[in-house]
C-alpha positions in Angstrom: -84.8 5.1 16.4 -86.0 8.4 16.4 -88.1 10.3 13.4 -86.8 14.1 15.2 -84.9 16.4 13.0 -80.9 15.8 13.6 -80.1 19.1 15.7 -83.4 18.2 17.3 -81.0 17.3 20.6 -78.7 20.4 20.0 -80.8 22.7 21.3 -80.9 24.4 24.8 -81.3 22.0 27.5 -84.7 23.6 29.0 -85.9 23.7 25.5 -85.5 20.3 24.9 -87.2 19.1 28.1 -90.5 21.2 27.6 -90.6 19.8 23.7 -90.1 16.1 25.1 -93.6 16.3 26.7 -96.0 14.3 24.7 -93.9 12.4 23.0 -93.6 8.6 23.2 -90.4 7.0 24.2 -90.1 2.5 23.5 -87.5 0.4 25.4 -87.8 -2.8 23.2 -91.6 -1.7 22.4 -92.2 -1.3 26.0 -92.7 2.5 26.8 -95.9 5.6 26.2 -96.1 8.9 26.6 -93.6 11.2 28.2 -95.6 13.6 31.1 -92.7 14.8 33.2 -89.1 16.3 33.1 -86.2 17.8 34.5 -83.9 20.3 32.8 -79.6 20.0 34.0 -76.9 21.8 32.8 -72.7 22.1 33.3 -73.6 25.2 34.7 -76.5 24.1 37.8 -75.1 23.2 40.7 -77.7 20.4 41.1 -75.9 18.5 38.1 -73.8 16.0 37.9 -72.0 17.9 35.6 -71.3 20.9 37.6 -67.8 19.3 38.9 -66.2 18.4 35.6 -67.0 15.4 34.0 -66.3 11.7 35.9 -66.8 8.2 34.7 -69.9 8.5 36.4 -70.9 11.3 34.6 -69.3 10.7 30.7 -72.2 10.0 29.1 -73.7 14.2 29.9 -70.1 15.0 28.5 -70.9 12.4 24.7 -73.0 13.0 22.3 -76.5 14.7 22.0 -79.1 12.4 21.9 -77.8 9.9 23.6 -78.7 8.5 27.2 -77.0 9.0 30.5 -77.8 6.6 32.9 -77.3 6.4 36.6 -77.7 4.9 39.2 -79.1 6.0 42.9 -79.3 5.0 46.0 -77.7 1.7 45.0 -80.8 0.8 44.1 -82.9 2.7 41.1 -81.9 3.7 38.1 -82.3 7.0 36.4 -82.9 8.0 32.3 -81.3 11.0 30.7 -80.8 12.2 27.1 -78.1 14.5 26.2 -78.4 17.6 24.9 -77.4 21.1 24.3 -73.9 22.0 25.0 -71.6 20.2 27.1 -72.6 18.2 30.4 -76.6 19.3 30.0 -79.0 16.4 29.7 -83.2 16.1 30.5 -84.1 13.3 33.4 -87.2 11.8 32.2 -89.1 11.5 35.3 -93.0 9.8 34.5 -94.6 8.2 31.4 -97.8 7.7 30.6 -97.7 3.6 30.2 -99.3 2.8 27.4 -98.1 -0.1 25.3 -96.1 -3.7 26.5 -98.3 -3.0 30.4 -98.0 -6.9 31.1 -94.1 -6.9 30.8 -93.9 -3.1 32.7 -96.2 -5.1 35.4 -94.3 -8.0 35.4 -91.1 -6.4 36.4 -92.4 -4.0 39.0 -95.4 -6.2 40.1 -98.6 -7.0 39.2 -100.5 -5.4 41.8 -99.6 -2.2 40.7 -102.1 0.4 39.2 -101.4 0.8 35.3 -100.9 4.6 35.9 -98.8 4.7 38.8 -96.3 1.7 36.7 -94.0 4.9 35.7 -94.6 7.4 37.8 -91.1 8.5 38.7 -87.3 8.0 37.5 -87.2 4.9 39.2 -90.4 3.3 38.5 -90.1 4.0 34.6 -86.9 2.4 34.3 -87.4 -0.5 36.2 -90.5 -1.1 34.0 -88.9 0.0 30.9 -86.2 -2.5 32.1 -83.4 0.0 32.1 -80.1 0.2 33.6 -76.5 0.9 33.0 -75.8 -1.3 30.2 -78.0 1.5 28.3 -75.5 4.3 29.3 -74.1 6.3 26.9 -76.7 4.3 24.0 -78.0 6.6 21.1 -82.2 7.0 21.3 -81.5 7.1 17.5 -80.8 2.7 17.7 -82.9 0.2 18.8 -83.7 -0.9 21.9 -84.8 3.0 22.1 -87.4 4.5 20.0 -88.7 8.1 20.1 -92.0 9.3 18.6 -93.0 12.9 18.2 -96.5 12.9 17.7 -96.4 16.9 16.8 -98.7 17.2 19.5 -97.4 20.6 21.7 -99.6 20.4 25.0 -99.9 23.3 27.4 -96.6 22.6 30.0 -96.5 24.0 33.9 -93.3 24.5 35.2 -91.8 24.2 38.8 -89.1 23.3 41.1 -87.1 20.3 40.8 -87.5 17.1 43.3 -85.1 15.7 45.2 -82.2 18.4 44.9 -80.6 21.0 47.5 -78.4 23.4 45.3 -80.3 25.1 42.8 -83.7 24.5 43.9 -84.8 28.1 43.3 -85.0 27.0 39.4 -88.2 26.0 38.0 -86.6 23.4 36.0 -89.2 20.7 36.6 -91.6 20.3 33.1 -94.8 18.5 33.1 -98.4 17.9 32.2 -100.6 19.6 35.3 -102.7 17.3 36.5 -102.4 14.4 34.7 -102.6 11.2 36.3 -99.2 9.5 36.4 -96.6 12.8 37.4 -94.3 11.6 40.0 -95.2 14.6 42.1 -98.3 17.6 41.4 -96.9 20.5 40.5 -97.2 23.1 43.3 -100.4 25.6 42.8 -97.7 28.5 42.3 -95.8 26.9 39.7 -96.0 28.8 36.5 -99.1 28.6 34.6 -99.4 26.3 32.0 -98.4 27.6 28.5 -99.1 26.7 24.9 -95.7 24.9 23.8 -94.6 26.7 20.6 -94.6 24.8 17.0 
């Protein structure tokens, strides 16, 4: 469930991701604080949706406010909500972990540091316990819940991770220096900025 305004998810897909920072985001209670994410559109040649839309892909295609879920390398999966027009969706890359730690530990191991438990697309959905049997599910239903604390932090901008096409687009949105990114920003990212009410 979600307490956002409706059209909340109907707005520009690099709005969207920069207003996602801060707030909290549950997978069955298991979840925290959103730190880091990626902006993708029909029209990027980094998305999956640049091509047209696939089975893989028919989730970026759906509704807003729904999830797109993928899977890469065979191995990790990866968590997107849909929004904006057509094919554009945000990749939630890091969390701050914050509440249901002894399950997140328990399936990523309980060695790991509490900050480091969702420090990447991966990492946060294997501890969230994500994968594709959430595709396609509205963050508006339960097992998702979305929390906007009405907290706008100052956000940094910067190049994407793990692309090749469109890497010239500082897409990438984030808390600066806060423990728990899945990469620093680079020093020549843009400066951090006062997200607007």
């Amino acid at each position: 469930m979600t307490d956002l305004p409706p059209d909340f998810f109907r707005q520009d897909v690099d709005t969207v991701a920069r207003r996602l920072i801060g707030m909290t985001i549950l997978v069955d209670g298991v979840g925290g604080r959103i730190l880091e994410t990626e902006a993708y559109d029909a029209a990027d040649p980094a998305s999956h949706s640049y091509a047209g839309r696939t089975a893989r892909n028919a989730a970026m295609f759906g509704p807003v406010g729904h999830s797109y879920v993928y899977r890469i390398y065979g191995l990790h999966h990866c968590l997107n909500i849909v929004c904006g027009t057509a094919g554009s969706a945000v990749l939630i890359r890091a969390l701050m972990p914050e509440q249901g730690l002894d399950r997140m530990r328990d399936r990523r191991g309980a060695a790991r540091k509490p900050v480091l438990l969702c420090a990447g697309p991966g990492r946060l959905c294997q501890a969230l316990g994500i994968d594709l049997a959430l595709d396609g599910h509205s963050l508006a239903a339960p097992p998702f819940q979305l929390v906007d604390h009405g907290i706008k932090p100052p956000i940094v901008s910067g190049p994407r991770i793990g692309i090749t096409r469109g890497t010239e687009r500082s897409r990438r949105f984030g808390l600066s220096g806060t423990p728990g990114l899945s990469r620093p920003f680079p020093s020549k990212g843009t400066a951090p900025q006062q997200e607007k009410p």
